[in-house]
Phi, psi and omega in degrees: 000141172290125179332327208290332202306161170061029206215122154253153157254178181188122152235171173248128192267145143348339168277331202115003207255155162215145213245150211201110170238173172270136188277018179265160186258309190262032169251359176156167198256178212260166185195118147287118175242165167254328167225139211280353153293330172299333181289318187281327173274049191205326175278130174321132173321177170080338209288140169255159194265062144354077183186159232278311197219112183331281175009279195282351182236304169303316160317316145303314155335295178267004158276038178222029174069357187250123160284153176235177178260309193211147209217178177223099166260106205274024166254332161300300179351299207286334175304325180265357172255347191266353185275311197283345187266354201048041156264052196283155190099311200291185196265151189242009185280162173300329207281302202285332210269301178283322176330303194289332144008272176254015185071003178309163141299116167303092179298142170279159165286124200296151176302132189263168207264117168322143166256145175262112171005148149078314137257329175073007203235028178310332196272314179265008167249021199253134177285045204291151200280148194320171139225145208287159184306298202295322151340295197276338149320310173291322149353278181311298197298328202287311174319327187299326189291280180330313163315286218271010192258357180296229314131303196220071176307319170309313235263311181293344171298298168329276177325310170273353182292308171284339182265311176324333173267356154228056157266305185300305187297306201299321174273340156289340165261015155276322170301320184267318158085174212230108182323122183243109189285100188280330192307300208287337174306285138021291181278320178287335167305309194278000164278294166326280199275353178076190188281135187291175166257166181285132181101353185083190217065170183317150157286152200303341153301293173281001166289344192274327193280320186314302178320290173319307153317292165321306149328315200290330160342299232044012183226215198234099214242147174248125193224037123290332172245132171310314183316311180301285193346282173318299188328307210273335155279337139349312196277316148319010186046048195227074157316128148250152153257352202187161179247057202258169178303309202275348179265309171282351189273009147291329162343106157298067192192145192272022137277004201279291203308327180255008190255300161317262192343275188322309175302296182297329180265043163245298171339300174269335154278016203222324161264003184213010185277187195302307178309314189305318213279342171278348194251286182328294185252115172263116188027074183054043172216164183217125204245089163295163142269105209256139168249148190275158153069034169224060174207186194257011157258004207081342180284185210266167165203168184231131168292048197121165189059354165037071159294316201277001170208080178282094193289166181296327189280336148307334203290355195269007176263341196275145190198079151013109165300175177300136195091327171255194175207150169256143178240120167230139173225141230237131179253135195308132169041026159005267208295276187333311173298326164328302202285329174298332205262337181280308186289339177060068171282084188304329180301301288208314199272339173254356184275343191273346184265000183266161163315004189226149155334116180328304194285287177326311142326263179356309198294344164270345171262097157103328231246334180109335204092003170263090188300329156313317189239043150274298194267321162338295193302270171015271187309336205264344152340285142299290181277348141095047158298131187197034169237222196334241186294325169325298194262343117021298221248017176254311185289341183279336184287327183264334149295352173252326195216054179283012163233352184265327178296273188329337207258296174306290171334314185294314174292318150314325179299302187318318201297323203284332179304312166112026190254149174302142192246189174195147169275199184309314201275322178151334195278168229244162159269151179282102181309161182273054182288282218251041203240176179289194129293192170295339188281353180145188172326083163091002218021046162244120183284144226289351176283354177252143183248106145216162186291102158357073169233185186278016142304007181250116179257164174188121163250055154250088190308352170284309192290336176303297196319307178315315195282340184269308184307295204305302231285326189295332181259359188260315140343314157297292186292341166319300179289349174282267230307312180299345189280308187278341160302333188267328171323319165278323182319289179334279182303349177282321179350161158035018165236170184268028196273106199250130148308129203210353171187131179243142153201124188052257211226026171217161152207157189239093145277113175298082208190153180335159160271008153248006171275307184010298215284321193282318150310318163296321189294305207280295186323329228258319185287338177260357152283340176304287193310308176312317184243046144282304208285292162308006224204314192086203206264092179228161181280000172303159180221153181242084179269196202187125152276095155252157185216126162288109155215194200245329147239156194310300175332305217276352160298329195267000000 
């Protein structure tokens, strides 16, 4: 049989029209539609799907009611091949794809568009410019060439294959939305912050907590703006550089306690407040826009609405409709276990394989039986602690997991080298042209969803390093993660049980309540399946904290 069986493409021509071939010559012949559903119900079932942009196509899709089981997106492709190629920065559209093609001037890629409150459909309604069918073929064929010229072909065919399918997971659970209480929302503002006033301004918990900062003053503080704040303690003879938590709450001064108070609940009144919940939720539902990839580890970010940080105490808004239940599950010590199946440690690798909490296990090789500096040494491993009690206990660790502690050290090294790193599956770190700072992921600090690029610099070879130790298991678990979002999509098939939210190392299924139990199994089994599937045949196990309950809160 041809690889090509079962494989269509669909563009769309510049008129409106769309256009559908089979990539086998001898399966069947070209079709013209005016809407790309008729194309997807005109094809044997099963069919993946060809085409320039998840994004851009499938939302329609499911608004005419038509789903596909499986796609090819070549333009996530070309992001992940122009990266595994160390061309990072050029442009990834099909358009920029067929250029180079063909020797054209490489149109750059449009700016992508914030989403706006209220509609919600910046992302997934976005129009990228067509490219013609035979184009986005040729497009397809020259990438198949490129899988095999990679590193791992199986492991990037793999890769793109999983991320193209929660490009598919990410617009069915914008569709379906994450069940929103606004009532219960409502209530819980006004219980935190008290009553708004007529006219705006702040509510009355924090107009009490300002008041109170002020006093502590003696003047007049606005502590919404940082800027005041550093003044106000300055003139108190208190250097600050920043009003972050960790800096003031040691602070010997009566403003530090209503200063704390205030910063958190501005904090939910200001990302989580009456405006969000009017912008946001729509007929019980809350439609974040989730992108697969969109961070330079893979891991996910959402375009707008701060899904991804959702405090617990909102979370007592999230509600089960009647009758149904969310089942959430949290996978259990995720990267460390990563890291056993990558580094192939056998040690590492059976301990990550037993029936018990990770850190505890650990904690008997070498730890004493003490699981606090069990879960240090682990971590400080991954993020590459290498100072005080950290490295003590990193050292107790490379003697007990001496290829899995050597497998971060090689990345790190690489990183500080300025050599490409890569995760299991194949997506690439950036040289350090493009590599992060100190602050973190990409230097975005972790309270911001924003999309990644290699505008963010660092010649500072240590922080590279650090970020490459990291990048490679926390990467790793990204692509394990794509696998079991598409592996449960799969296991969900025919029941009436919706994905409705990821993030990293948790998802939320929406479903009947007698649908649950079958729902928890399939979660547990499609984690099974994922680092089979990523990973081969190792004794690590992935295991899942789920919890049945009807609100979110109630999971934690």
């Amino acid at each position: 049989m041809s690889e090509n069986a079962g494989r269509w493409a669909l563009a769309e021509d510049g008129d409106g029209a769309w256009h559908a071939a089979p990539t086998d010559p001898a399966a069947g012949g070209r079709i013209t539609v005016r809407h790309p559903a008729e194309a997807i119900r005109t094809a044997p079932p099963g069919t993946r799907w060809i085409w320039q942009s998840t994004a851009a196509v499938y939302p329609r899709l499911l608004a005419a009611g038509a789903r596909v089981d499986r796609c090819y997106d070549v333009e996530d492709a070309e992001l992940l091949l122009l990266g595994h190629e160390g061309r990072f920065g050029e442009p990834r559209s099909a358009a920029a794809a067929w250029a180079r093609l063909t020797g054209a001037p490489v149109p750059p890629d449009p700016p992508q568009r914030a989403a706006e409150p209220g509609t919600q459909d910046s992302l997934f309604d976005a129009r990228p410019a067509p490219v013609p069918l035979d184009a986005l073929l040729a497009v397809h064929a020259d990438q198949a060439k490129r899988l095999d010229a990679t590193a791992h072909p199986d492991r990037m065919r793999l890769l793109t294959a999983s991320e193209s399918a929660a490009f598919l997971v990410a617009a069915e659970m914008h569709r379906a939305g994450l069940p929103w209480r606004a009532d219960v929302h409502r209530a819980l503002l006004t219980e935190l912050l008290g009553e708004r006033y007529a006219g705006g301004g702040e509510p009355r918990r924090l107009a009490e907590l300002a008041d109170r900062i002020s006093a502590a003053f003696g003047r007049r503080v606005r502590p919404g703006l940082p800027a005041d704040v550093v003044k106000a303690f300055a003139e108190a003879g208190i250097k600050l550089k920043s009003t972050r938590r960790w800096e003031i709450q040691e602070l010997d001064h009566p403003a530090v306690e209503p200063l704390l108070a205030y910063k958190k609940l501005y904090r939910i009144y200001t990302a989580h407040g009456w405006s969000w919940l009017a912008d946001w939720v729509h007929e019980g539902r809350f439609r974040p826009e989730f992108i697969p990839g969109g961070t330079l580890t893979g891991r996910w970010v959402t375009n707008g609405g701060g899904a991804l940080q959702i405090p617990k105490v909102i979370r007592r808004a999230v509600v089960a409709d009647p009758g149904w239940r969310l089942v959430v599950a949290d996978a259990d010590q995720m990267e460390p276990r990563v890291l056993a199946a990558i580094s192939r440690d056998p040690a590492f690798m059976e301990v990550a394989g037993r029936p018990e909490d990770l850190y505890t296990a650990v904690s008997r090789q070498g730890f004493s039986g003490d699981r606090d500096k069990a879960k240090i040494a682990v971590l400080g491993a991954v993020y590459g602690q290498t100072s005080g009690d950290g490295l003590k206990n990193l050292a107790a660790l490379r003697r007990r997991f001496p290829r899995a502690v050597a497998y971060v050290d090689e990345a790190a090294k690489a990183g500080e080298e300025g050599r490409l790193v890569r995760t299991w599956l194949g997506r690439t770190c950036p040289p350090p042209a493009g590599a992060p700072d100190e602050e973190g992921e990409a230097g975005i600090p972790q309270d911001q969803e924003e999309r990644w690029t290699p505008s963010y610099a660092s010649t500072n070879t240590r922080a590279r390093g650090r970020f490459t130790r990291n990048f490679v298991v926390q990467g790793s678990a990204a692509d394990w993660a794509l696998l079991l979002l598409a592996a449960l999509r799969q296991a969900l098939a025919g029941m009436r049980a919706e994905l409705v939210f990821f993030q990293h190392d948790e998802v939320i299924v929406h479903c009947p309540a007698e649908e649950a139990e079958a729902v928890a199994e399939a979660i547990r089994r499609a984690g099974d399946r994922a680092g089979r599937i990523a990973f081969g045949d190792t004794p690590v196990r992935f295991p899942f904290t789920t919890a049945v309950v009807e609100c979110y809160a109630d999971a934690k």
